[in-house]
LUMKOL-110713 format. One line per field, with one value per residue (C-alpha): residue number from 1; residue in three letters; x, y, z. Coordinates in Angstrom, 2 decimals. Example, Ala and Ser with C-alpha at 12.3 -4.5 7.8 and 13.67 -1.06 7.14 Angstrom:
<nodes>
seq	[1 2]
type	[ALA SER]
px	[12.30 13.67]
py	[-4.50 -1.06]
pz	[7.80 7.14]
</nodes>
This chain:
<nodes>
seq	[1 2 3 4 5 6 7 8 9 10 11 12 13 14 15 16 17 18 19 20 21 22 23 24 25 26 27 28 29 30 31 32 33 34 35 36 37 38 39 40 41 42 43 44 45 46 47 48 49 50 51 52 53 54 55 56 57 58 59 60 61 62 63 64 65 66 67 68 69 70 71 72 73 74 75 76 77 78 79 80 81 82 83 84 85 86 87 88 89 90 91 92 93 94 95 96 97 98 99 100 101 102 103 104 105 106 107 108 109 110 111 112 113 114 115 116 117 118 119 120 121 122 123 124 125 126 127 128 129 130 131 132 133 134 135 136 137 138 139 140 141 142 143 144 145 146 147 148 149 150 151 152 153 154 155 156 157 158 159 160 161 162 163 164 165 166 167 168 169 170 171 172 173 174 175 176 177 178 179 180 181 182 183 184 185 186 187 188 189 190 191 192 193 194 195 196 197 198 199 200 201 202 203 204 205 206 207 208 209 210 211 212 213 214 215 216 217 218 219 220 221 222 223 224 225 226 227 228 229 230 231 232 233 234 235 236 237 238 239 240 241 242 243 244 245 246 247 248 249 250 251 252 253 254 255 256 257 258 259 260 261 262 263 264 265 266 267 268 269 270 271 272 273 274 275 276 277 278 279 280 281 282 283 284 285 286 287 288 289 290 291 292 293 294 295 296 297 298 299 300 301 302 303 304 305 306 307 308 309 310 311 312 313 314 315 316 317 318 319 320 321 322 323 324 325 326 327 328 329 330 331 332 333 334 335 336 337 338 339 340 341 342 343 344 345 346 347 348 349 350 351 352 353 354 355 356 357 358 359 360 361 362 363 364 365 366 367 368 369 370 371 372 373 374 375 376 377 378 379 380 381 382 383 384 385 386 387 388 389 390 391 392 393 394 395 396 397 398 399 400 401 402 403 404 405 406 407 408 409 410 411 412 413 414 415 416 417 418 419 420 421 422 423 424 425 426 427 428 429 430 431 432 433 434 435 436 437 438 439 440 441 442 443 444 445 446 447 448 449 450 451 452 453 454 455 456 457 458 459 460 461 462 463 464 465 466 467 468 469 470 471]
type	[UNK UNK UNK UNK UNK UNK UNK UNK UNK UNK UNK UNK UNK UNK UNK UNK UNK UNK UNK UNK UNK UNK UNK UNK UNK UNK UNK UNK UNK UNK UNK UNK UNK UNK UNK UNK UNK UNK UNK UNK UNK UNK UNK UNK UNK UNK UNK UNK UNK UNK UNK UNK UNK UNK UNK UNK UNK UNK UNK UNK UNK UNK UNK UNK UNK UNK UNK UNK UNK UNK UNK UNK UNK UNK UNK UNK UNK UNK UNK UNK UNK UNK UNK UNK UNK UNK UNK UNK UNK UNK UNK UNK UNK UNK UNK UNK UNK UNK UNK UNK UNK UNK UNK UNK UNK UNK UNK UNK UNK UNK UNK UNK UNK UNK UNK UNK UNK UNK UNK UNK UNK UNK UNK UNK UNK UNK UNK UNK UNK UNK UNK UNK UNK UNK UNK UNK UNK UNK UNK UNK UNK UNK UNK UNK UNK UNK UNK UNK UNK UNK UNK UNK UNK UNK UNK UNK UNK UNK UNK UNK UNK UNK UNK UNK UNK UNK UNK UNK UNK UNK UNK UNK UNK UNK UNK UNK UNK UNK UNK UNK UNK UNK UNK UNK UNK UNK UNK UNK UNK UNK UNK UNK UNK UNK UNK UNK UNK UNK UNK UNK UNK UNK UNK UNK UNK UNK UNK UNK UNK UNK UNK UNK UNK UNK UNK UNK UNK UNK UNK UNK UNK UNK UNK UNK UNK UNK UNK UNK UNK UNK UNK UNK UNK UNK UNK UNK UNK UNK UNK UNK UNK UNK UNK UNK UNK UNK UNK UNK UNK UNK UNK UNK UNK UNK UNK UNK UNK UNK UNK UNK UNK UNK UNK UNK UNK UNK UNK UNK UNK UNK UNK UNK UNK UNK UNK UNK UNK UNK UNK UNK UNK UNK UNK UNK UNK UNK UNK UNK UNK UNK UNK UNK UNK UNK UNK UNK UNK UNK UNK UNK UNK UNK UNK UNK UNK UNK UNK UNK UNK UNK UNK UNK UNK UNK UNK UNK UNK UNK UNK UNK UNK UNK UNK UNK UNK UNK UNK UNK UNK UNK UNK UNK UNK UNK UNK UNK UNK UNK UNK UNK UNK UNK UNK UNK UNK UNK UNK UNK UNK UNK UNK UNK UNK UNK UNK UNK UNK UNK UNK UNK UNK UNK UNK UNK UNK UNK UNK UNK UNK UNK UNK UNK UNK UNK UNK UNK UNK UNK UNK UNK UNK UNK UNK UNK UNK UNK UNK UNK UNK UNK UNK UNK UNK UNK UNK UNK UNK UNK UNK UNK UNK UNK UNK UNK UNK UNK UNK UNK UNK UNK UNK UNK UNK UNK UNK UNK UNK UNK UNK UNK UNK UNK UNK UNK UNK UNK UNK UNK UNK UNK UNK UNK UNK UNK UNK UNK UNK UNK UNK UNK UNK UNK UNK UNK UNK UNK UNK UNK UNK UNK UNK UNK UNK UNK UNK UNK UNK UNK UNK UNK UNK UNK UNK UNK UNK UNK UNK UNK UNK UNK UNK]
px	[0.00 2.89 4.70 2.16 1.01 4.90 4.59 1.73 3.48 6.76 4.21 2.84 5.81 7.25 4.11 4.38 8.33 9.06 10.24 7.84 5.16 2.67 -0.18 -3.83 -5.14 -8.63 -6.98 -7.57 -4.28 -5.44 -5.88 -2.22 -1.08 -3.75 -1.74 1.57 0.37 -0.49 2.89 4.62 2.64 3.34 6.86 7.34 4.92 7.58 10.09 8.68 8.28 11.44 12.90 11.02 11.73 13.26 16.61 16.72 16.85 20.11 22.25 24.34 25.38 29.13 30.73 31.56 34.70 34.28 37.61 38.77 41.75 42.99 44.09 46.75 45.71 48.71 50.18 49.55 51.17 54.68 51.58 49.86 53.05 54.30 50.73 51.19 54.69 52.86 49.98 50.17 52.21 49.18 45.21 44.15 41.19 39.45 35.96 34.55 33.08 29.33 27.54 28.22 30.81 33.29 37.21 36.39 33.53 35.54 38.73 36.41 35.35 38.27 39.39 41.76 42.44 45.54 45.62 48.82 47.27 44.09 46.18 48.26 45.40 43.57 47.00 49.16 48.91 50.12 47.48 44.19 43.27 41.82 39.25 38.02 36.08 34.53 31.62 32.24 35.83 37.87 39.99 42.90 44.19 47.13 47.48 48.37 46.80 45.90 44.64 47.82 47.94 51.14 49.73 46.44 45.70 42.86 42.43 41.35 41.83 40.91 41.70 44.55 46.53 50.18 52.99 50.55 49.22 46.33 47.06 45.81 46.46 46.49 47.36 49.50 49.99 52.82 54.68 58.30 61.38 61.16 57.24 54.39 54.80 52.49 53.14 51.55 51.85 50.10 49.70 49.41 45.86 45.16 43.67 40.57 38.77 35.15 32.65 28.97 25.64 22.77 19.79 18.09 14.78 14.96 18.33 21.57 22.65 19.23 20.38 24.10 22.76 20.75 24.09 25.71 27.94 29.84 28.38 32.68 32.05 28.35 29.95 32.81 30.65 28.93 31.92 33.77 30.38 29.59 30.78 28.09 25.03 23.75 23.01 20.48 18.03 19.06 18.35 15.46 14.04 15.86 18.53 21.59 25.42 28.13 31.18 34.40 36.13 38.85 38.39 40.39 40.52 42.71 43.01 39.82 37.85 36.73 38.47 37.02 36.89 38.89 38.84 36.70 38.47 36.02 32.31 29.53 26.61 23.53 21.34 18.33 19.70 22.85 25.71 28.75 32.05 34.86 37.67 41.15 44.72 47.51 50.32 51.24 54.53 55.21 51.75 49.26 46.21 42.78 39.79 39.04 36.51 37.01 38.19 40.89 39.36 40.55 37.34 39.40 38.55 40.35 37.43 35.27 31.53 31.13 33.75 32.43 31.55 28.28 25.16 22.01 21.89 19.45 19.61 20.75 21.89 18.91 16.88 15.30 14.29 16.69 16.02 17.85 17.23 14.13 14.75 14.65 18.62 20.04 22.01 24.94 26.22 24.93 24.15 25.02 23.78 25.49 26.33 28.72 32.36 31.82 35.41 35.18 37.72 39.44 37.57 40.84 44.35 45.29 46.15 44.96 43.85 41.45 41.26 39.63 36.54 34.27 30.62 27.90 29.93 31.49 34.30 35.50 38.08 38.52 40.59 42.54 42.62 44.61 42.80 40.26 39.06 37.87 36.14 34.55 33.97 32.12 30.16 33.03 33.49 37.21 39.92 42.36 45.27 48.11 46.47 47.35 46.97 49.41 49.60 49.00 46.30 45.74 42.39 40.49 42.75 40.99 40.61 38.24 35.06 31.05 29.86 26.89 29.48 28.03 24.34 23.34 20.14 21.73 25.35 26.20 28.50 28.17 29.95 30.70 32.12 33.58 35.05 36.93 35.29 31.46 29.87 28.25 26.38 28.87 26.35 25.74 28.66 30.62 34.30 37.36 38.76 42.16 44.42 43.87 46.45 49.64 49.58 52.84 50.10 47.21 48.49 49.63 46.36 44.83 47.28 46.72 42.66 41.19 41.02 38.84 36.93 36.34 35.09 32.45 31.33 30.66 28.57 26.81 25.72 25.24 22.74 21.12 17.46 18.30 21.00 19.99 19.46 22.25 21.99 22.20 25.24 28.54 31.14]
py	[0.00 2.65 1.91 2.09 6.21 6.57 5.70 8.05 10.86 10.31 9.96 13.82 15.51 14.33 15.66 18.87 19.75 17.90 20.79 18.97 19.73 22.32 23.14 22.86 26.00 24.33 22.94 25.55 26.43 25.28 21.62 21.61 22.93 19.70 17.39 18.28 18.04 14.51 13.68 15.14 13.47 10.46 10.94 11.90 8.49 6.59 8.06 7.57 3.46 3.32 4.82 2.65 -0.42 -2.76 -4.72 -8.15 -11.03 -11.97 -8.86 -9.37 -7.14 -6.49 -9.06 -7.47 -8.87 -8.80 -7.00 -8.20 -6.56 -6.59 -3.00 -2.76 -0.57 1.80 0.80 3.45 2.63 4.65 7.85 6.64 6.97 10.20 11.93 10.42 12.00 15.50 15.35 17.14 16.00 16.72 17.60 20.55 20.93 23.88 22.64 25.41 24.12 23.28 23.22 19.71 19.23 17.30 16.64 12.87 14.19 17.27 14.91 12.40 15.99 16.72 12.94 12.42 8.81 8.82 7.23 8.40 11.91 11.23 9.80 12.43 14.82 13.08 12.61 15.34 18.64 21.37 19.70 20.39 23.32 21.33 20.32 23.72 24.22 27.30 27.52 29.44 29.22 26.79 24.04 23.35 19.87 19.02 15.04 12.53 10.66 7.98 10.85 11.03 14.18 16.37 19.26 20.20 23.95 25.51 28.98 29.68 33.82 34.96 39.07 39.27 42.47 41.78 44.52 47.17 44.41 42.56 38.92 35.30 33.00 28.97 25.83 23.77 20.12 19.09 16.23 16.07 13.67 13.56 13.05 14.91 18.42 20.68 24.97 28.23 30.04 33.34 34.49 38.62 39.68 41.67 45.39 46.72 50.28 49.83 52.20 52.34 54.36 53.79 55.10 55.89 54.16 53.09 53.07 53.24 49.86 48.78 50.99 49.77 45.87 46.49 48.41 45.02 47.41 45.33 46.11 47.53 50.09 50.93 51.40 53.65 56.11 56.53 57.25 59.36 61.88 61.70 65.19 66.82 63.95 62.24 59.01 58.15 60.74 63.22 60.34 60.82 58.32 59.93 60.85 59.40 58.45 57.70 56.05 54.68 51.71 49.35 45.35 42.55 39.57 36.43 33.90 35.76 35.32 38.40 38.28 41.48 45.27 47.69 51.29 54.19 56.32 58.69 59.65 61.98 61.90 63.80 64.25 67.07 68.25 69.12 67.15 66.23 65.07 62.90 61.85 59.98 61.34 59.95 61.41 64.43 63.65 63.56 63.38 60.31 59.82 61.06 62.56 65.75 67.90 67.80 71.13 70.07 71.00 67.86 66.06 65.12 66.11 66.77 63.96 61.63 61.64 58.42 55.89 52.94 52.19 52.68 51.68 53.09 55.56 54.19 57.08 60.83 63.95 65.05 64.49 61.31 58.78 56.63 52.95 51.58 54.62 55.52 58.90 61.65 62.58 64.49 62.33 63.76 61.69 59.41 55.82 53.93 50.40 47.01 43.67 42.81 42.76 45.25 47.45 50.88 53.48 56.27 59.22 62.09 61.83 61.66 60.37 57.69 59.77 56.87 53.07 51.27 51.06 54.14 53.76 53.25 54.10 50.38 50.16 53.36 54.95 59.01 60.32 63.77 65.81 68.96 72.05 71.64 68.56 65.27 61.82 59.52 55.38 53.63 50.00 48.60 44.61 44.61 47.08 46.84 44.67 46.85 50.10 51.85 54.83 58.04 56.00 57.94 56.89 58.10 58.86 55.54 53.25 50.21 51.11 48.24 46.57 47.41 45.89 45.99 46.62 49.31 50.66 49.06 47.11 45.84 46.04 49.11 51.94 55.45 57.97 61.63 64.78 66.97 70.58 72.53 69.59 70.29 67.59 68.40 66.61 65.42 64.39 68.17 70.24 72.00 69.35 71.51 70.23 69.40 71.95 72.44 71.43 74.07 75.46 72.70 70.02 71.42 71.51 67.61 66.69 67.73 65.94 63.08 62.83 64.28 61.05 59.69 63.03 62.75 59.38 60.56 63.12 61.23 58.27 61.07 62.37 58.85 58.23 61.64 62.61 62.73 60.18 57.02 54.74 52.34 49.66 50.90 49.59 49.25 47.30]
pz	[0.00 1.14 -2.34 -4.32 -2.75 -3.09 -7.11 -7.38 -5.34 -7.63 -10.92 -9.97 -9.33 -12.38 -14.44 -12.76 -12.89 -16.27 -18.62 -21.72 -19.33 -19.94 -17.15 -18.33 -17.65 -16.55 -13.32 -10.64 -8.67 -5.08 -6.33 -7.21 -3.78 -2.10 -4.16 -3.67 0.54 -0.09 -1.96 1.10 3.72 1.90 1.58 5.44 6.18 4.06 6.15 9.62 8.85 7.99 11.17 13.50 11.82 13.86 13.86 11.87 14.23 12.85 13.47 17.29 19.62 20.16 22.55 26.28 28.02 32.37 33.85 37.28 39.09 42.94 44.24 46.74 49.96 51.27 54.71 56.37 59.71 59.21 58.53 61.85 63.62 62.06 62.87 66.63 67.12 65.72 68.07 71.17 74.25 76.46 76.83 78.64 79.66 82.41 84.60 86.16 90.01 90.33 93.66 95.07 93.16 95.03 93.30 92.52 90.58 88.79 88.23 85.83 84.09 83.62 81.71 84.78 85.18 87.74 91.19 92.04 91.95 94.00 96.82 96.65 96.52 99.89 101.68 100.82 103.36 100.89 98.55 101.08 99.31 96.39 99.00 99.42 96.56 95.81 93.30 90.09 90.56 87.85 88.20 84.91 84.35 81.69 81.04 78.08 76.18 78.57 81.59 83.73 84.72 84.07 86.48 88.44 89.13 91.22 90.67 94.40 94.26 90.69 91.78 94.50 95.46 94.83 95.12 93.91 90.78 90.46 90.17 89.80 92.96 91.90 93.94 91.76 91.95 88.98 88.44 88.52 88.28 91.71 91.67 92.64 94.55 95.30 95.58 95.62 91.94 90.38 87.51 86.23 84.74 81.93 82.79 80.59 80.95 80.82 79.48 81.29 81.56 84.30 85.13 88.57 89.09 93.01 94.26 93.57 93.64 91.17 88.51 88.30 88.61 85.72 83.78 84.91 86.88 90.18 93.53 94.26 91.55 93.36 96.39 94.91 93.37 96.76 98.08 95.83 95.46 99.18 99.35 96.87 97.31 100.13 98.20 101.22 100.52 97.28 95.04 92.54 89.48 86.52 87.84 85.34 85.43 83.34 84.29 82.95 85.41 85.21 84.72 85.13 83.52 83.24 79.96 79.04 82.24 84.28 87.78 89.61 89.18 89.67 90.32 88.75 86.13 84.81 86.61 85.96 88.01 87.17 90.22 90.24 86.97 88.50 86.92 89.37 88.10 88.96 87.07 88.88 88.51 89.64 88.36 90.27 90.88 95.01 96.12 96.04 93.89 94.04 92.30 90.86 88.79 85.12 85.69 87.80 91.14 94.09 95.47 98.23 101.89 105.14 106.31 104.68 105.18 106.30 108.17 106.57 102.79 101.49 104.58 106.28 108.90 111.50 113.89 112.63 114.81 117.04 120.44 120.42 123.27 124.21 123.86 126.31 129.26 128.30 128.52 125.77 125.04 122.69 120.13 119.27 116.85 113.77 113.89 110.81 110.77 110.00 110.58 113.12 112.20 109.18 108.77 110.43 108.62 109.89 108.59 108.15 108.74 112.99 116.33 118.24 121.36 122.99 122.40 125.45 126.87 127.62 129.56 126.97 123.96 124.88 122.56 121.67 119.72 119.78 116.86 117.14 113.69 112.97 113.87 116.59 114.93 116.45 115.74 118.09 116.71 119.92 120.05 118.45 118.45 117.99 117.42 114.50 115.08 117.05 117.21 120.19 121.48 120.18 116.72 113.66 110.73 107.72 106.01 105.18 107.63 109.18 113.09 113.91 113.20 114.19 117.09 119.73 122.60 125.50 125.50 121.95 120.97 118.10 115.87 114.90 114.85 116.47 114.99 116.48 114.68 116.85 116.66 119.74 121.71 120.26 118.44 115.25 112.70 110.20 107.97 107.09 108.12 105.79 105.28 104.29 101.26 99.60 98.33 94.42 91.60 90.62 87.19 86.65 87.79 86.01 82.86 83.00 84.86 81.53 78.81 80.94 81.58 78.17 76.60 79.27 79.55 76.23 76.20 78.75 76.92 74.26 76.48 77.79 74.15 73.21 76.09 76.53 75.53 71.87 71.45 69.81 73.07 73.26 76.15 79.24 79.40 76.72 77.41]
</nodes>
């Protein structure tokens, strides 16, 4: 059937292309253009059976040959060893102590598999300290590869005073040729200046915990504004600070903070300053205005860091006479054994006992100046009487010693022999800075009085609102 349209399609083209040929002019044009459609429909047909036809049974495929072949593996014990003598000599490892945590518990943290150590540990007395663990603090442990240990350390006083440094204090257990030993080591810490803002909304010490600002730097700024703000009752909710304050860290772990550099205060819209300087040459270190004005004075405001006052400078009824007295002095409450500080450079003029002040002291100032420190539990080692002190000197400890309901400290400011209240008397202050010392006091603190500054902009009504804090 397919050859025989083929013939005709070949027949009609033939007809129509032959040069002999002439076209009939009775045949209209579109019939030629519906035959020529067949012939090529035909032609393509032709085609597409031809394409699908399939392979004769008798043509093969091409014979396939199967390939087998063993591979040799590398030995790869001379890389084993080579990679063995690379690796470290020993694993350290750091386990910071848990509550409950006993050493058994922290030496199987730490990989530690060593019973020469854990003997040593139990039996050895320069080695007890181990067994006085103190949450949050870390313990460091170097061994080998199969958990001997090569040395143990306990880092058992992260921020120590040392030769005017602030150091690291370990207990060190290390093994030696001549076997295990145990010492006392410490290690320097790296200093930091951090920047902070906080803002009054109850207290004092609830705006610097939320800055994440440490209760020592709290207590600082207390102390170094005491002068211009009674942080007991001139506090007020918006009232703002910024402060710059050292940091100490060790191997990247905070250890404790340091001293304030830098302060501004704003309280009642009145700004008060601070800033530390050091460098006078001859003459210790202390705080001053940004202008260059000392903060120091001839006597602090308070003898002990930052507490209440549970009894102020007036007549009141006495609680244990029952009487109304006048009170001529301030109460300041706390616990028993809290420091008590000598309040201005002096001389021991009393230490003993003294009726209901109990335990008294009674410092002599220049001028017609005297302090009186009574209900004292204990007096500072070796202070006698004629000794000199010098402004914040320990002198003893608060107690409930004499007429006292309870532990605290009574405190008396005293001039030509008349007591005064020393919570609102006028303190004569430190002599200011030379035009020498001036002029270095300000090379020296512009840098942090800039950074201030620019906290202060950065945290002010139309600053962007960082954190309340920036570290």
């Amino acid at each position: 059937m397919l050859s025989r349209i083929a013939h005709a399609v070949r027949t009609a083209i033939t007809r129509i292309t032959s040069p002999g040929t002439t076209a009939q002019p009775t045949v209209a044009p579109i019939k030629k253009r519906i035959l020529i459609g067949v012939g090529a429909v035909g032609v393509f047909a032709t085609a597409a059976a031809i394409g699908v036809a399939p392979l004769s049974p008798d043509e093969a495929l091409p014979p396939t040959t199967r390939v087998t072949q063993a591979l040799l593996l590398p030995d790869l014990a001379d890389q084993v060893l080579r990679d063995e003598a690379a690796a470290p000599a020993d694993f350290i490892r750091e386990e910071r102590i848990q509550r409950g945590d006993s050493m058994a518990s922290l030496l199987n943290r730490l990989g530690v598999d060593d019973p020469e150590v854990e003997k040593f540990l139990r039996t050895s007395p320069d080695a007890k300290g181990f067994y006085q663990l103190v949450p949050g603090r870390t313990i460091q442990a170097s061994t080998d590869v199969l958990g001997q240990v090569r040395w143990l350390r306990y880092l058992h006083t992260p921020g120590a005073d040392a030769d005017g440094k602030v150091v690291s204090k370990m207990l060190q257990v290390e093994r030696t040729a001549a076997g295990l030993n145990a010492r006392e080591v410490q290690f320097d810490t790296e200093r930091h200046v951090r920047m902070a803002h906080g803002e009054i909304l109850s207290s004092l010490f609830g705006a610097t915990d939320a800055a994440d600002i440490p209760d020592s730097v709290a207590t600082q700024i207390a102390e170094i504004l005491s002068g211009g703000i009674d942080f007991h009752r001139d506090l007020r909710r918006g009232d703002h600070f910024n402060v710059a304050y050292e940091t100490y860290t060790h191997q990247g772990n905070y250890v404790r903070a340091g001293k304030v550099l830098a302060l501004e205060f704003v309280n009642k819209g009145e700004s008060h300053e601070a800033i530390w300087f050091d460098q006078q040459p001859g003459a210790a270190g202390g705080y001053y205005t940004f202008a260059g004005k000392s903060l120091r004075k001839a006597f602090l405001r308070s003898p002990m860091e930052f507490t209440r006052v549970t009894s102020g400078f007036s007549r009141r009824f006495h609680p244990i006479l029952k009487t109304w007295r006048e009170h001529k002095g301030v109460d300041y409450g706390a616990p028993t054994g809290t420091p008590i500080r000598s309040t201005a450079d002096g001389v021991v003029d009393f230490i003993g006992t003294q009726n209901g002040y109990g335990n008294v002291v009674v410092l002599r100032h220049s001028g017609q100046y005297s302090t009186l420190y009574g209900h004292m539990s204990a007096f500072a080692p070796g202070l006698k009487k004629g000794q000199r002190v010098q402004q914040g000197d320990f002198i003893g400890k608060v107690g409930s010693t004499g007429w006292a309901t309870g532990p605290h400290l009574h405190y008396e400011f005293k001039i030509a022999g008349n007591a005064v209240d020393p919570l609102t008397v006028a303190l004569p202050g430190a002599p200011d800075l030379s035009a020498k010392s001036l002029a270095l006091f300000r090379s020296y603190t512009e840098p942090l009085h800039h950074q201030i500054e620019l906290l202060a902009k950065l945290n002010g009504p139309a600053g962007p609102g960082l954190p309340v804090a920036a570290k």
